[in-house]
C-alpha positions in Angstrom: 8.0 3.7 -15.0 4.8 3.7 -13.4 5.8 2.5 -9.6 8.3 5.7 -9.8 5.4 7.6 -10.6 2.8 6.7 -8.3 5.5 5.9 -5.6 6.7 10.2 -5.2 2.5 11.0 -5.7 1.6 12.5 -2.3 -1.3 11.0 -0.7 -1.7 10.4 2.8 -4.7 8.3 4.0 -7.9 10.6 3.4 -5.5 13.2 1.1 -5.4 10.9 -2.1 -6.3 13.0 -4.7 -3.1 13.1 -6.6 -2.2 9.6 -6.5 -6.1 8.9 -7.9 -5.3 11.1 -10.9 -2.0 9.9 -11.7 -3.7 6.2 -11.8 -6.6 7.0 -13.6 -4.2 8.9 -16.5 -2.6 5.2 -16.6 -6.2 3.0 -16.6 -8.6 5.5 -18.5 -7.4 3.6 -22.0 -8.2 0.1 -20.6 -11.5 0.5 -18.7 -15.6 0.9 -19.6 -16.5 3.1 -16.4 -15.3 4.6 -13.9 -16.3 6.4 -10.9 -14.9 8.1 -7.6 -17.4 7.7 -4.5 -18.1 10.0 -1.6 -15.0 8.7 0.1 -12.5 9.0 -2.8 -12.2 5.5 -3.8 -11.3 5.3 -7.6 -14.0 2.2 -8.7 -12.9 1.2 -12.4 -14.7 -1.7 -14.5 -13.4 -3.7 -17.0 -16.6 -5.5 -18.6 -16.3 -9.1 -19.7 -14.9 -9.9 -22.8 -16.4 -13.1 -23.4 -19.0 -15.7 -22.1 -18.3 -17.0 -18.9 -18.3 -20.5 -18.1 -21.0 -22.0 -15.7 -20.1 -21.4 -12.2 -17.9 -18.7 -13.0 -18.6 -15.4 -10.5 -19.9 -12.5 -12.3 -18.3 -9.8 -10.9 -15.0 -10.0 -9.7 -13.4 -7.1 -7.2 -9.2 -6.3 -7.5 -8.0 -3.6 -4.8 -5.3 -2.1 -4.2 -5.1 0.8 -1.6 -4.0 4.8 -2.5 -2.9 5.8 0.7 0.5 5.7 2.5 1.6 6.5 6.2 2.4 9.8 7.2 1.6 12.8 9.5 -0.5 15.9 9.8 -0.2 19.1 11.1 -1.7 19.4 14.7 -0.9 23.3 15.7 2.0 25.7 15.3 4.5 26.4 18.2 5.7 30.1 19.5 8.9 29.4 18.1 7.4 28.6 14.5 8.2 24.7 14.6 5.4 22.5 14.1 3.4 19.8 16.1 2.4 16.5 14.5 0.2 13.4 14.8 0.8 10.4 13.0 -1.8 9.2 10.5 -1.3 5.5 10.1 1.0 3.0 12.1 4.5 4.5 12.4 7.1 3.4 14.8 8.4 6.2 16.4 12.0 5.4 16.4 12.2 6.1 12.8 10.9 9.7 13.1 14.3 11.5 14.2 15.7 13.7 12.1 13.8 12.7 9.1 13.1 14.9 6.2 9.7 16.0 5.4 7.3 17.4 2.8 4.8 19.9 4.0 1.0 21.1 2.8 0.2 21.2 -0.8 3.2 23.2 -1.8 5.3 20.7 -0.4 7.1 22.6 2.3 10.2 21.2 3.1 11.1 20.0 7.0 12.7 18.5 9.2 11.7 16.5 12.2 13.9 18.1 15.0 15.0 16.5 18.2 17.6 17.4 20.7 20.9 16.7 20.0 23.2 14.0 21.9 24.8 16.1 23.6 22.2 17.2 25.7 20.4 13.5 26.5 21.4 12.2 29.7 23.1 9.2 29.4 20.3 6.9 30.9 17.4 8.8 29.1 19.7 7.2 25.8 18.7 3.9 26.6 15.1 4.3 25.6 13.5 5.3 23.1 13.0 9.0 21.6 9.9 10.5 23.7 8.9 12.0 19.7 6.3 14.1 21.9 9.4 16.6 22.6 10.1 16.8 18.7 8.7 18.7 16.1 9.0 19.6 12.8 11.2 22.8 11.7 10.8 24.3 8.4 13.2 27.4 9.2 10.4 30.1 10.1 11.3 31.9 13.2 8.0 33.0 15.0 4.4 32.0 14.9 3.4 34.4 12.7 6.1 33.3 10.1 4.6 29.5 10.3 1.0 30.2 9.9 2.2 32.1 6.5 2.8 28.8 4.9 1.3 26.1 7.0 -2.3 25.6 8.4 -3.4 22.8 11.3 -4.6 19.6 8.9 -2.0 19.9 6.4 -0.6 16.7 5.6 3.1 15.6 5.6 4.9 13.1 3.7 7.9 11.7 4.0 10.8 13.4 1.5 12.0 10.4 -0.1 13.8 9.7 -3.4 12.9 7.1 -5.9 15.9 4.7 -7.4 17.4 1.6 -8.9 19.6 -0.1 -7.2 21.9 -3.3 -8.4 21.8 -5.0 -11.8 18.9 -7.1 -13.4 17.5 -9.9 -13.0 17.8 -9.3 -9.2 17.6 -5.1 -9.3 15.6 -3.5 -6.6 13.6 -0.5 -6.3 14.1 2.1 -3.2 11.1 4.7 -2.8 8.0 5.7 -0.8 5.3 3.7 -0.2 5.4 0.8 -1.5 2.6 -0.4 0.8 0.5 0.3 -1.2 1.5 1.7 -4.4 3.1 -1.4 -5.6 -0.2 -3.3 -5.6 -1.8 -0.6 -7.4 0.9 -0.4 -10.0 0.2 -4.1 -10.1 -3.6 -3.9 -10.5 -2.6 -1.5 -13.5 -1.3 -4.0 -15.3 -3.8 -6.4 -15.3 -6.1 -4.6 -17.3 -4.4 -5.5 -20.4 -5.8 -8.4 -20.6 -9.5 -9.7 -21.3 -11.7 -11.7 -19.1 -15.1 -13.5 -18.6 -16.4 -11.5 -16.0 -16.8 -7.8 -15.0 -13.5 -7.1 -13.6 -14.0 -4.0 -11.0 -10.5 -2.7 -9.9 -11.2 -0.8 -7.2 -8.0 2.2 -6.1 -9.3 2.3 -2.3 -8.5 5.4 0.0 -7.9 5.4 4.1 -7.0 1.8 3.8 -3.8 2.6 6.8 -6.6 4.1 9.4 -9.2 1.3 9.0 -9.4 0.0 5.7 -12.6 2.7 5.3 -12.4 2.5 1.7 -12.5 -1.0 1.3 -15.9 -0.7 3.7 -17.5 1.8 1.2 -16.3 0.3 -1.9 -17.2 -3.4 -1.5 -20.7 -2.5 -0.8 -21.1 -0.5 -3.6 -19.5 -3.2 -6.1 -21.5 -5.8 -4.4 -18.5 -8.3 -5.5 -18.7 -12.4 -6.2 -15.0 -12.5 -5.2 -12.5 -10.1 -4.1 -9.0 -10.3 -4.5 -6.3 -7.8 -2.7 -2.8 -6.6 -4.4 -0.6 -5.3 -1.2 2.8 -4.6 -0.5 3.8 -6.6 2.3 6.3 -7.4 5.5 9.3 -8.6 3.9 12.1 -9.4 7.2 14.7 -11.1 5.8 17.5 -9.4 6.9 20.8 -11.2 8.7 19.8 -12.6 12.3 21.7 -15.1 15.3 18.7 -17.1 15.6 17.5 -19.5 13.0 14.3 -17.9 12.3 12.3 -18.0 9.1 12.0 -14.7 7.6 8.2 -13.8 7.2 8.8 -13.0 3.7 11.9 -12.8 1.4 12.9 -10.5 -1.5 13.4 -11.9 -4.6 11.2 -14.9 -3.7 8.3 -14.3 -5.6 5.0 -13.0 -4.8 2.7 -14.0 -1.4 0.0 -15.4 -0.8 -1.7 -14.7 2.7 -3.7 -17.2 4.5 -4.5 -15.2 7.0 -3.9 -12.0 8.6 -5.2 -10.0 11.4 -9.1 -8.6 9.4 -9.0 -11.7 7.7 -8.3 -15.5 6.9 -8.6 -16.4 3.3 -10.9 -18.4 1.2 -8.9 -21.7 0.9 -10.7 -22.1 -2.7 -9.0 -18.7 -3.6 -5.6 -20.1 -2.2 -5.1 -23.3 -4.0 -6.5 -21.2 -7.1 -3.4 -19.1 -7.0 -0.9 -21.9 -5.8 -2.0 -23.9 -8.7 -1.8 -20.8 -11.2 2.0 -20.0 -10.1 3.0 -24.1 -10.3 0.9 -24.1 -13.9 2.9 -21.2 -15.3 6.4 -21.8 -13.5 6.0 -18.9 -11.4 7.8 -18.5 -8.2 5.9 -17.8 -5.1 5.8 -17.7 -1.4 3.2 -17.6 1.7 3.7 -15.3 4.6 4.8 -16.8 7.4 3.2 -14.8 10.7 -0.1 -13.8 11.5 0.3 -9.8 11.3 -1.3 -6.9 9.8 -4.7 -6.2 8.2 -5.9 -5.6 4.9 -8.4 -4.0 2.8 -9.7 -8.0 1.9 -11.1 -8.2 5.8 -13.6 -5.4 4.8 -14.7 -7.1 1.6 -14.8 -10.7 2.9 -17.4 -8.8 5.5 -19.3 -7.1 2.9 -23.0 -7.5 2.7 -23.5 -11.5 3.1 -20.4 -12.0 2.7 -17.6 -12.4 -0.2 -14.6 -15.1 -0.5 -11.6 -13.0 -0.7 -7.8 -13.8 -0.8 -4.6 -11.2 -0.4 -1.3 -11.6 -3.2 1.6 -9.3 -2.4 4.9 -7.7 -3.2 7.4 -8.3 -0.3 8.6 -4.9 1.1 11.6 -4.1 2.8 10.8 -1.7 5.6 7.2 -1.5 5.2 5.8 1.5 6.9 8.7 3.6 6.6 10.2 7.1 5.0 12.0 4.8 2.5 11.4 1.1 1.0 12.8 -1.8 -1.1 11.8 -4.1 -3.5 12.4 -6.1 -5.8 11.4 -5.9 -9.6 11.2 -9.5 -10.3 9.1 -9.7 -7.2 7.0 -7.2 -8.8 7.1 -8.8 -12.5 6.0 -12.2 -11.3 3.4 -10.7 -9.2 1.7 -9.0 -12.8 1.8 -12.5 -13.8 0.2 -14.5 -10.9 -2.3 -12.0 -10.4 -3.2 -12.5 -14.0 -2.9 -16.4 -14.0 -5.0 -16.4 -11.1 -7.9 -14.7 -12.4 -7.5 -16.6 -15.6 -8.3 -19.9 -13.5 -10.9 -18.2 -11.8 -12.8 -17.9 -14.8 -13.3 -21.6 -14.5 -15.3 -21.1 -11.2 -14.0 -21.3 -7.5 -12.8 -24.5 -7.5 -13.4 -26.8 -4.4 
């Protein structure tokens, strides 16, 4: 399975090299050219298949970022633990005690903290002051560290890909899902045809400011830009009556906006229409959060009209994920249903 695949790949934000192989193994079969830029971004094209009709854009740009969340190594204590920086958005509280992967040989850690037993009682009521913790990978001295580990290695969380339930409604748990999902999505939709030069674009350092996207979209020079993601997905048991900002099992969203971006409403009702045509389930996110890499397209050059689909994620930007493989199925299919229509032209 290709999500299983790409999802244990190691490749924090500006370390993406193995993720980048793994995906272009899976595309090289389905694409005309391909190239990988100063920055890392894996730039594939698909070249039309057939005449376009007349206001149809010409080149069309489908993204997906490489990179997950993670940490890298900052300097080496006396004791032979390690200190960390984050690299991406992490919440803290989901740091202690976590397992870890370490440098290119994969290292194995733990991020230590002290135990209960030795936190005040008041000092319990907050949160974990993570600058006290660091990770332990059994050496006992300084000297012992720096054998195996070097300031800028990166770490990743230690996570373990699985099915869970039964089908139809079976979920996935694994590693970075945001954004691995959308480029196992963006995968698939090269096996079809279409009237334009389809660029699928694998961008890197999406998670520390959506660089790739920067580098990429300017290069392509895009008509429209589309963005695969793996998104928020809260839809976990609650005492107030609030709507979830996305629900597994739901069916694919589509963003109207975000934080970097608010969506071409053409591109919107193009891919509401294609999901009612083809009796595909979908759903919009309902909060204005995040960013994604479609706020450095839509900025690109003059501009380009640019719209975000994505998988709803449980637990999105942390060591472990869910979701759900229908979710994932029907996104495949809107995704390709969408740029079917777009064929057509924009729309109005």
């Amino acid at each position: 399975m290709l999500i299983e695949d790409i999802s244990q790949a190691r490749g924090v934000s500006g370390n993406e090299g193995a993720v980048r192989a793994l995906l272009l193994e899976a595309v090289k079969e389905r694409i005309d050219e391909h190239r990988v830029d100063a920055l890392g971004n894996l730039i594939c094209l698909r070249k039309a298949r057939r005449p376009a009709a007349a206001g149809a854009p010409a080149k069309v740009m489908v993204a997906a970022h490489m990179d997950e969340i993670g940490l890298i190594i900052t300097g080496i204590n006396p004791d032979g633990t390690l200190r960390y920086a984050q690299v991406g958005g992490i919440d803290d509280r989901i740091l202690l005690s976590k397992q870890v992967l370490v440098g290119e040989n994969a290292l194995p850690g733990i991020i230590g903290y002290r135990p209960i037993h030795l936190i005040p009682p008041a000092e319990r009521e907050r949160a974990a002051d993570m600058s006290k913790s660091a990770i332990d990978i059994g050496a006992t001295s300084k000297a012992g560290a720096e054998r195996l580990v070097h300031p800028g290695d990166y770490v990743t969380f230690a996570s373990k890909f699985e099915l869970l339930g039964e089908a139809p409604d079976q979920t996935v748990k694994g590693r970075a899902f945001d954004d691995r999902a959308g480029c196992a999505v963006l995968c698939e939709i090269l096996q079809d045809d279409y009237a334009f030069d389809l660029y699928v674009v694998f961008t890197c350092q999406e998670e520390v400011g959506l660089r790739g996207a920067i580098a990429s979209a300017f290069s392509v020079a895009p008509d429209v830009g589309l963005v695969l993601e793996g998104t928020i997905c809260d839809d976990l048991p609650r005492k107030k009556d609030v709507s979830p900002v996305t629900e597994l099992g739901k069916g694919p969203v589509i963003d109207f906006m975000d934080n970097s971006m608010i969506a071409d409403q053409r591109l919107v009702k193009l891919l509401v229409r294609a999901a009612q045509e083809n009796g595909i389930p979908y759903q919009y996110k309902r909060m204005i959060a995040g960013g994604t890499d479609a706020g450095a397209i839509q900025l690109s050059r003059a501009g380009v009209p640019v719209v975000t689909m994505a998988v709803p994620v449980r637990y999105l930007h942390a060591p472990i994920c869910l979701m759900n493989l229908a979710d994932y199925n029907h996104t495949v299919q809107l995704a390709v249903a969408g740029l079917h229509l777009l064929e057509g032209g924009l729309g109005s």
